[in-house]
C-alpha positions in Angstrom: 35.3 6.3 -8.5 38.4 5.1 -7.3 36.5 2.5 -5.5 34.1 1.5 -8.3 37.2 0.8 -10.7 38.8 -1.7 -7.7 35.6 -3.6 -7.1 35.2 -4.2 -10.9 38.6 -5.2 -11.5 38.2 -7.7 -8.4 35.1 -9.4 -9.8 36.2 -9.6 -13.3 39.6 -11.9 -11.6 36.9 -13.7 -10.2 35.4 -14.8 -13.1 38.7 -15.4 -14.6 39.2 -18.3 -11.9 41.9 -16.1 -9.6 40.9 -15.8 -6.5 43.7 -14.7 -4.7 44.0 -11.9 -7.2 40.2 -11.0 -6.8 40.5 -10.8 -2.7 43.7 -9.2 -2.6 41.8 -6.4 -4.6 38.8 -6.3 -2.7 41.2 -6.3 0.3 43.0 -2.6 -1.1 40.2 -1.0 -1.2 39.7 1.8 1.4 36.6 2.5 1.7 34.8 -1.1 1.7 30.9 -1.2 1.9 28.4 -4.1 2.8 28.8 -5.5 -0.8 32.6 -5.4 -0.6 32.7 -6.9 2.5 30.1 -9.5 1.9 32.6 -10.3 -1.6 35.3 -10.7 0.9 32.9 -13.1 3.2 32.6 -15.2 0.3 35.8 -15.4 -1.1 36.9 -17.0 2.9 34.5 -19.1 2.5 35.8 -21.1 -0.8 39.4 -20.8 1.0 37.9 -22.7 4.5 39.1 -19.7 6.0 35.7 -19.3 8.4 37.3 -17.2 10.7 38.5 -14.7 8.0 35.0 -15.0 6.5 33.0 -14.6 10.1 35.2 -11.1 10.8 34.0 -9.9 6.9 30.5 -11.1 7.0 30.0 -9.1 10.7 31.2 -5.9 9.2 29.0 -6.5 6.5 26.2 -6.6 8.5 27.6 -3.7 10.8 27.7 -1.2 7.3 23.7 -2.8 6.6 22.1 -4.2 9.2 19.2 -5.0 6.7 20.6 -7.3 4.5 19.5 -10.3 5.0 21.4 -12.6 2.6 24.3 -11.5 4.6 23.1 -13.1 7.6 22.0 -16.1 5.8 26.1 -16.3 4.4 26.9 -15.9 8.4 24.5 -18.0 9.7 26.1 -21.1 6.8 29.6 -20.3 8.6 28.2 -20.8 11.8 26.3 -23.8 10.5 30.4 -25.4 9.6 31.6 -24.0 12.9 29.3 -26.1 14.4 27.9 -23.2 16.2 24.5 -24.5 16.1 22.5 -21.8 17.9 24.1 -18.7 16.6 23.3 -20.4 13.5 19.9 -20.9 13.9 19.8 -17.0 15.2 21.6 -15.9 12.2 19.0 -18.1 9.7 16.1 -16.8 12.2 17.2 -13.3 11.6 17.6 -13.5 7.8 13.9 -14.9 7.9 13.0 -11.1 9.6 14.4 -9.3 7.1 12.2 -11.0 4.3 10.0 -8.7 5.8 6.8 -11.5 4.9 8.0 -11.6 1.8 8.5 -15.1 -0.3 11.3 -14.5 -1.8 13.9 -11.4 -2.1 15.7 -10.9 -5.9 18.8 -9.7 -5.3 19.8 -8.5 -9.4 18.8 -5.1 -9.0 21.7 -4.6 -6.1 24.0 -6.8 -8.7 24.0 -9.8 -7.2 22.7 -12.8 -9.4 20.4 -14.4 -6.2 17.5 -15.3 -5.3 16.8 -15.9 -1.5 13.5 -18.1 -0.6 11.7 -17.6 2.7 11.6 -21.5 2.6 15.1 -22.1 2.2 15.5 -20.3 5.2 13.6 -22.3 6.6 14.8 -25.4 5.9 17.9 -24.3 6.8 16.1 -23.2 10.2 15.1 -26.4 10.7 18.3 -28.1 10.1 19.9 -25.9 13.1 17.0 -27.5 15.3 17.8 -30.8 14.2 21.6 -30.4 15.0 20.3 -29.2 18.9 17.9 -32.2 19.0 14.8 -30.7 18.4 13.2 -32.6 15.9 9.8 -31.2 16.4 10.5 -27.6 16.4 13.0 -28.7 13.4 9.2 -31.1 11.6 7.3 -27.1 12.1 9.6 -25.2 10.4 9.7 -27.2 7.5 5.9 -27.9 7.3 5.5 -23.6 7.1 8.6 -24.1 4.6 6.2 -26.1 2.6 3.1 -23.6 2.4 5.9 -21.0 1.5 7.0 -22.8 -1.4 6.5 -21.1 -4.5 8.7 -22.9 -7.8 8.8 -26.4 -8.3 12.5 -26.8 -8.6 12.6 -26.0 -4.7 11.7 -29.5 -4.1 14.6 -30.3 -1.5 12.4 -29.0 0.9 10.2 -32.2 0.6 13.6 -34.3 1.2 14.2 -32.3 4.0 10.9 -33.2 6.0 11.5 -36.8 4.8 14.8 -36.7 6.7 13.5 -34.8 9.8 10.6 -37.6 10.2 13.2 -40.3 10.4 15.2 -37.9 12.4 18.0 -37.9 9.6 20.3 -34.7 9.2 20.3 -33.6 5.6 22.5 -30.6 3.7 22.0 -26.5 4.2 21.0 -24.6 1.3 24.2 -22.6 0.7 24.8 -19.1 -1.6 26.2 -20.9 -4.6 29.9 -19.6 -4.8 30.0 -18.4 -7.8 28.2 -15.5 -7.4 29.6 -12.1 -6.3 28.2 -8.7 -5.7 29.1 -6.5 -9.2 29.5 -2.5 -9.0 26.3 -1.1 -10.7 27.1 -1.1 -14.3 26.3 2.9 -14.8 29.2 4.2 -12.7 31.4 1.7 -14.8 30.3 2.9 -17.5 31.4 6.1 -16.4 35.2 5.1 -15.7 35.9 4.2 -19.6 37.6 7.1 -21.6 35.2 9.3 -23.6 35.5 10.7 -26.7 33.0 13.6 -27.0 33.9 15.6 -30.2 34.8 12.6 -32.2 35.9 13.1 -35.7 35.3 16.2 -37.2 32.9 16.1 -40.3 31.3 18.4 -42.8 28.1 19.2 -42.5 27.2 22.3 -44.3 29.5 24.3 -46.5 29.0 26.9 -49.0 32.4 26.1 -50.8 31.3 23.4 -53.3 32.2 19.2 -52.6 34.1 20.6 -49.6 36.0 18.1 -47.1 38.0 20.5 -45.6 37.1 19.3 -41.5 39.6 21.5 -39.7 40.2 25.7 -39.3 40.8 27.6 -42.5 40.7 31.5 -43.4 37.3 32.6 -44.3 36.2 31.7 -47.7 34.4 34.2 -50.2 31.2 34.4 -49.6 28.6 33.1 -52.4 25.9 35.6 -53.8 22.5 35.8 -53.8 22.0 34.1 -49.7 18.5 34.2 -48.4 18.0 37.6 -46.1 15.6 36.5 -44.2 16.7 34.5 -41.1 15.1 31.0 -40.8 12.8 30.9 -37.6 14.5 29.1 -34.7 14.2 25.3 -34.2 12.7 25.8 -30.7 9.6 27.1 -32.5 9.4 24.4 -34.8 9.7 21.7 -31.7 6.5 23.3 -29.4 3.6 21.0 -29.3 0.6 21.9 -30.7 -0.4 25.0 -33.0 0.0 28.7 -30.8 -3.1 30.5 -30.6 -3.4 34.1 -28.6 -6.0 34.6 -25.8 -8.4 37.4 -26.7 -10.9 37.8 -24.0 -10.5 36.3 -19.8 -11.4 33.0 -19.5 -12.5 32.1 -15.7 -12.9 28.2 -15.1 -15.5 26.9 -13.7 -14.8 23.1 -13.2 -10.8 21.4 -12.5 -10.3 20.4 -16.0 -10.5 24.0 -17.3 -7.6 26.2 -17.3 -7.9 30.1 -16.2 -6.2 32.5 -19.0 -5.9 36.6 -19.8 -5.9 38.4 -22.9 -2.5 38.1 -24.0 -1.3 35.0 -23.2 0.3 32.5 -25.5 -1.3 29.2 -25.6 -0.3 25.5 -27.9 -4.0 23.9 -29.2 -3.4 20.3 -29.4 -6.9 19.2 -30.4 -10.2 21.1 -31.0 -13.5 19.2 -30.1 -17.1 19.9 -32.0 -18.1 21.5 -29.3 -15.9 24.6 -29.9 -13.6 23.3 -26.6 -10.0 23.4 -27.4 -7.4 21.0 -25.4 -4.4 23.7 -24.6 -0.9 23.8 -23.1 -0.4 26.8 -21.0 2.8 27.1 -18.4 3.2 23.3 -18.8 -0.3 22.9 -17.8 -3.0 21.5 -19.8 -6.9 21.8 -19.9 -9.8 23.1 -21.8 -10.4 26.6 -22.9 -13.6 27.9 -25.4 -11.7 27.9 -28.6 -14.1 31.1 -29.7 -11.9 32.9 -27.2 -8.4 32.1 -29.0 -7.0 33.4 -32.1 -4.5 31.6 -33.9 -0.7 33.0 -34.0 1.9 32.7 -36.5 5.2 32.7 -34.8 8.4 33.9 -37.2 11.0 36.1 -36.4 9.3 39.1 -38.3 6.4 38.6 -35.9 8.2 39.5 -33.0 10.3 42.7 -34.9 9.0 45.6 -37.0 10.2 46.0 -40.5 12.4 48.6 -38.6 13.6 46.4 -36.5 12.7 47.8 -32.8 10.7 45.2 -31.1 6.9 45.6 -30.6 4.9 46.8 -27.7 4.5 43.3 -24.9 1.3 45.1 -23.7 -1.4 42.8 -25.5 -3.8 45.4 -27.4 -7.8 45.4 -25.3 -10.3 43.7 -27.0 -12.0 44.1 -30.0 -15.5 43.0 -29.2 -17.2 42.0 -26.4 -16.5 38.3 -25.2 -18.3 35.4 -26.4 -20.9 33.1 -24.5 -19.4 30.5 -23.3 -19.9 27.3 -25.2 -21.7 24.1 -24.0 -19.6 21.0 -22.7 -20.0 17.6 -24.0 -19.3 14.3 -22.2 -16.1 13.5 -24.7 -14.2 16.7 -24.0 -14.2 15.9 -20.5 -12.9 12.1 -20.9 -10.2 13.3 -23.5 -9.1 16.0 -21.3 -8.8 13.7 -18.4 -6.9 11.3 -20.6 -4.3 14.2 -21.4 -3.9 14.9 -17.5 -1.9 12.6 -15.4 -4.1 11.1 -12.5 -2.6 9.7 -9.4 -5.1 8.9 -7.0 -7.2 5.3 -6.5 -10.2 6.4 -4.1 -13.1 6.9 -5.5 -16.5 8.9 -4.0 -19.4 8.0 -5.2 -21.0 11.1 -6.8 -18.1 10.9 -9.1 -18.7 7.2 -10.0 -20.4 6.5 -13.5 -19.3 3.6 -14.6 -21.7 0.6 -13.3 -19.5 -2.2 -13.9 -17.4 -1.2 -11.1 -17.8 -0.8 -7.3 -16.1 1.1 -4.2 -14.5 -1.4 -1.7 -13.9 0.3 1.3 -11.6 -1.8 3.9 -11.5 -0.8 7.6 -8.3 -1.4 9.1 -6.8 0.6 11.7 -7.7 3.6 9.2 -10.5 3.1 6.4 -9.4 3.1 2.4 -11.8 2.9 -0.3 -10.2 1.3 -3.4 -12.5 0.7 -7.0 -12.4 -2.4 -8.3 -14.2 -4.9 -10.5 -16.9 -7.2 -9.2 -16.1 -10.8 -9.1 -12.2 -10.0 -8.9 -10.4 -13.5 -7.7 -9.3 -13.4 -4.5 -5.3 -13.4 -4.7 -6.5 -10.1 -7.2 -8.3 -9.1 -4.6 -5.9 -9.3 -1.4 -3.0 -7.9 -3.7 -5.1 -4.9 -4.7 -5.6 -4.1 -1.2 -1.8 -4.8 0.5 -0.8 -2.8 -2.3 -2.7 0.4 -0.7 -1.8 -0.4 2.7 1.8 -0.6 1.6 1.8 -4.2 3.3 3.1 -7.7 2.2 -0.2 -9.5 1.4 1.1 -12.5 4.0 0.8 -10.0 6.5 -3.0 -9.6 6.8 -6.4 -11.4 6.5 -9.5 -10.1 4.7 -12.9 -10.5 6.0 -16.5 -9.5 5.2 -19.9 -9.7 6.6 -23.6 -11.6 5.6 -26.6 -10.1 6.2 -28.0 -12.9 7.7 -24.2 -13.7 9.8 -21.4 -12.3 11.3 -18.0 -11.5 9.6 -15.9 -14.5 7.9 -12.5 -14.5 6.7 -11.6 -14.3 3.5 -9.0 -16.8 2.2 -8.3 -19.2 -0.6 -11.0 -21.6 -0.2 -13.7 -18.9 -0.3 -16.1 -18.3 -2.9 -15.7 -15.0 -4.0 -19.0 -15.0 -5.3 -21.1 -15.3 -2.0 -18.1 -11.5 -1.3 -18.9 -10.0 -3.9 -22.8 -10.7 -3.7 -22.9 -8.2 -0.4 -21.9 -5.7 -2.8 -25.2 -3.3 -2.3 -25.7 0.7 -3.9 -22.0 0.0 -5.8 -20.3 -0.2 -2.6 -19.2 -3.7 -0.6 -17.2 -3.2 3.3 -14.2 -5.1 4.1 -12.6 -6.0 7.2 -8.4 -6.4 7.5 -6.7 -7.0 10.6 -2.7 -8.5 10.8 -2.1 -11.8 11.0 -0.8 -13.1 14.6 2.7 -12.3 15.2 2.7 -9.5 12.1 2.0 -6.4 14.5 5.4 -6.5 16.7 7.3 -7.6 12.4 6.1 -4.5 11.3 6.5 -2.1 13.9 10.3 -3.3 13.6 10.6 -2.1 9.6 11.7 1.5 8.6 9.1 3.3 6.4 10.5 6.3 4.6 8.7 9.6 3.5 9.2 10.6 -0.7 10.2 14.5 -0.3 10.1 14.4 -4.2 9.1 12.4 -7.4 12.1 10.2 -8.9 11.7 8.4 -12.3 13.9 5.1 -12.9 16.9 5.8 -15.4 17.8 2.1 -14.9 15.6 -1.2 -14.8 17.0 -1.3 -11.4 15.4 2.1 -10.0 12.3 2.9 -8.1 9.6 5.2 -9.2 7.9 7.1 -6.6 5.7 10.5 -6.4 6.4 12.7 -4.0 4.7 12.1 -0.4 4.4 8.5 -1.2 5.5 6.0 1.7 8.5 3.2 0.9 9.6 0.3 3.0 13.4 0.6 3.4 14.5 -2.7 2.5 18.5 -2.2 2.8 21.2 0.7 2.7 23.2 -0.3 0.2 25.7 2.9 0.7 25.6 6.2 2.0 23.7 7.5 -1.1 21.7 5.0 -2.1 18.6 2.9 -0.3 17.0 -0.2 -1.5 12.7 -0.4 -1.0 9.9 -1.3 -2.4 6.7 0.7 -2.8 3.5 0.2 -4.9 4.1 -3.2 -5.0 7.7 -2.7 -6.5 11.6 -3.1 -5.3 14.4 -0.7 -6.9 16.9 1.1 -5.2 17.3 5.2 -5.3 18.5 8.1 -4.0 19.0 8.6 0.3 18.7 12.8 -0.6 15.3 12.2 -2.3 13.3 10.6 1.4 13.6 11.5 5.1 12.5 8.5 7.4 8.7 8.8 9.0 8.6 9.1 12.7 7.1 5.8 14.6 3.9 8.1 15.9 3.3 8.3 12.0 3.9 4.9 10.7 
């Protein structure tokens, strides 16, 4: 925590206008990471001091060899070095680690920057200017271009206007203001705590009393209730407790197998005599004719004696009852109750006609359900998503009945795609774009050994055995990646990294 305290004292000087004071700080600390050391790259950098700032930005890079704004910061210093092809190695390297990505935020790892695949390339293509290769310098800019995604980005335009009059023009630079910050949690958890606070009276049987510290024991009032109020843990249960009379054996994955005896919590009852239960934190449907309800207080669980009653539930009292009839909306609210993960889809299961199974051959097959007439970015994002692969990465293509198979891209009408669609089904084709296969093979994909829910807007959410991208290792504890279409950072403990025969 030591650490955390240092580094947050060193960007608060910062943004005082000290600093000397700020790198001195970052400086002390022992145990630097890439974010301390890419604060220390920077802070070189407004003092001219680019051999100073060369040193801190390669051990930046030696602590995450991922992040890739780090080698854009390098690649700027060999850019004012004049070191022209390092530079252009640096910028061509910080281009890889978008991973086919437009852009990569940088806020959720607390760093207020945005870094554009096209900037990159601009800056590329400045590097190939400086060597005298204008046209290698006029291609980079022109992919920069079709990469572009805001308006504001529009020095890329000036760029190409420069490189066609072979003109030199600035670098996009990391403004200098901006410094990697601590994660606000763990600073949260260096300021002084007081847990018991002020004492306060709550409940008192001596009347208007304010007394808030210790005191003898004060006479006791007559005429207290005897009986004990039940505890608040049976007051907070969901749903009304009912006991299990007769053995209920399900016979479809929405029902839920009990025994005489057992304890259940009703939360709904449908008209069909099915009752939505809670049983062992598991929910489903049970014939509410088998269930009788349950008052729970404290002199249900005692005799009037006070010994405690027999746990061996009594046998039946009749014979059990028929089971009763399902109806069509006990199964959807059920469902809506249970938590359903999975997007595939057979067909035998599939109801609803105003969707349709897309199944997508790739190097595996994946069937997906979507909506007819979906546009196509819908479309293509839909499907990356399931892949776990950057949409840029791949091409979609599909196939006529009276032609052979034609790719599927923005000027396509999705109409002529989706009218192949034939029995609720349509086929898909997907294949990596050139150059993509050798990019990806190069990218670490990490198994989920368990489920982790975000406490922070900056965490990831993943199930357990789903696949994430390592995007960067921002310490030894914690990983940034992205997975179902999202980028957060979490626990290292929580993954294990997928063997290349498995990716």
């Amino acid at each position: 925590m030591e650490k955390v305290d240092l580094w947050d004292e060193a960007v608060a000087c910062f943004e005082r206008g000290d600093s000397a004071a700020a790198l001195g700080t970052f400086l002390n600390i022992q145990e630097k990471n890439s974010k301390i050391f890419f604060n220390i790259g920077c802070l070189h950098l407004i003092n001219k001091n680019l051999d100073a700032a060369e040193k801190a930005l390669d051990s930046c890079i030696g602590k995450d060899e991922h992040l890739a704004v780090a080698f854009f910061q390098r690649g700027l210093t060999f850019y004012k070095k004049e070191r022209f092809e390092e530079s252009f190695a640096d910028f061509q390297h910080a281009f890889k680690e978008l991973r086919g990505n437009q852009l990569i935020d940088y806020k959720p790892l607390g760093l207020r920057y945005k870094l554009y695949a096209c900037e990159v390339l601009h800056n590329m293509a400045l590097a190939h200017a400086q060597l005298g290769q204008w046209e290698k310098a006029k291609e980079n800019l022109l992919t920069a271009l079709n990469l572009r995604t805001e308006a504001k980005l529009s020095h890329i335009d000036r760029g190409l206007e420069c490189i066609l009059k072979q003109k030199l023009f600035e670098p996009v630079k990391v403004p200098a203001k901006v410094l990697f910050k601590p994660n606000k949690n763990y600073v949260a958890e260096l300021e002084k705590k007081d847990y018991l606070g002020k004492a306060k009276v709550v409940s008192s049987i001596v009347f208007q009393d304010e007394f808030s510290g210790f005191a003898p024991l004060q006479p006791q009032v007559e005429d207290v209730p005897t009986r004990p109020k039940a505890p608040e843990v049976l007051r907070a249960l969901e749903g009304e407790p009912h006991t299990v009379l007769f053995e209920f054996v399900p016979e479809t994955s929405d029902e839920l197998a009990v025994v005489p005896g057992n304890i259940v919590f009703v939360l709904n009852k449908g008209s069909d005599n099915w009752a939505s239960v809670i049983f062992n934190e598991r929910r489903g449907l049970v014939p509410y004719n088998f269930l009788e309800r349950l008052e729970i207080t404290l002199s249900s669980k005692q005799d009037q004696d006070g010994t405690d009653k027999d746990d061996i539930p009594a046998p039946p009292r009749r014979e059990p009852p028929i089971r009763p009839q399902r109806n069509s909306a006990s199964a959807t609210e059920n469902q809506s109750i249970g938590d359903t993960k999975t997007e595939s889809c057979q067909s035998e299961e599939f109801s609803d006609s105003s969707l349709c199974v897309v199944k997508v051959h790739f190097t595996y097959t994946i069937a997906i359900c979507m909506v007819p007439g979906l546009p196509y970015t819908t479309t293509l994002e839909k499907i990356s998503n399931k892949l776990g692969l950057p949409s840029t990465a791949i091409t979609l293509s599909y196939a006529q009945i009276d032609s052979g198979k034609k790719v599927i891209d923005e000027n396509t009408r999705m109409e002529d795609v989706w009218s192949c669609v034939h029995n609720g089904r349509l086929t898909l084709w997907c294949d990596l774009k050139e150059g993509m296969s050798e990019q990806l093979q190069s990218q670490t994909h990490l198994m989920a050994l368990h489920s982790y829910e975000s406490s922070t807007p900056e965490d990831l959410d993943f199930h357990q055995g789903d696949t994430i991208l390592l995007l960067s290792k921002v310490n030894e504890d914690w990983f940034e990646g992205q997975c179902n279409g999202k980028i957060g950072i979490f626990p290292s403990s929580f993954v294990e990294e997928v063997p290349m025969k498995e990716k």
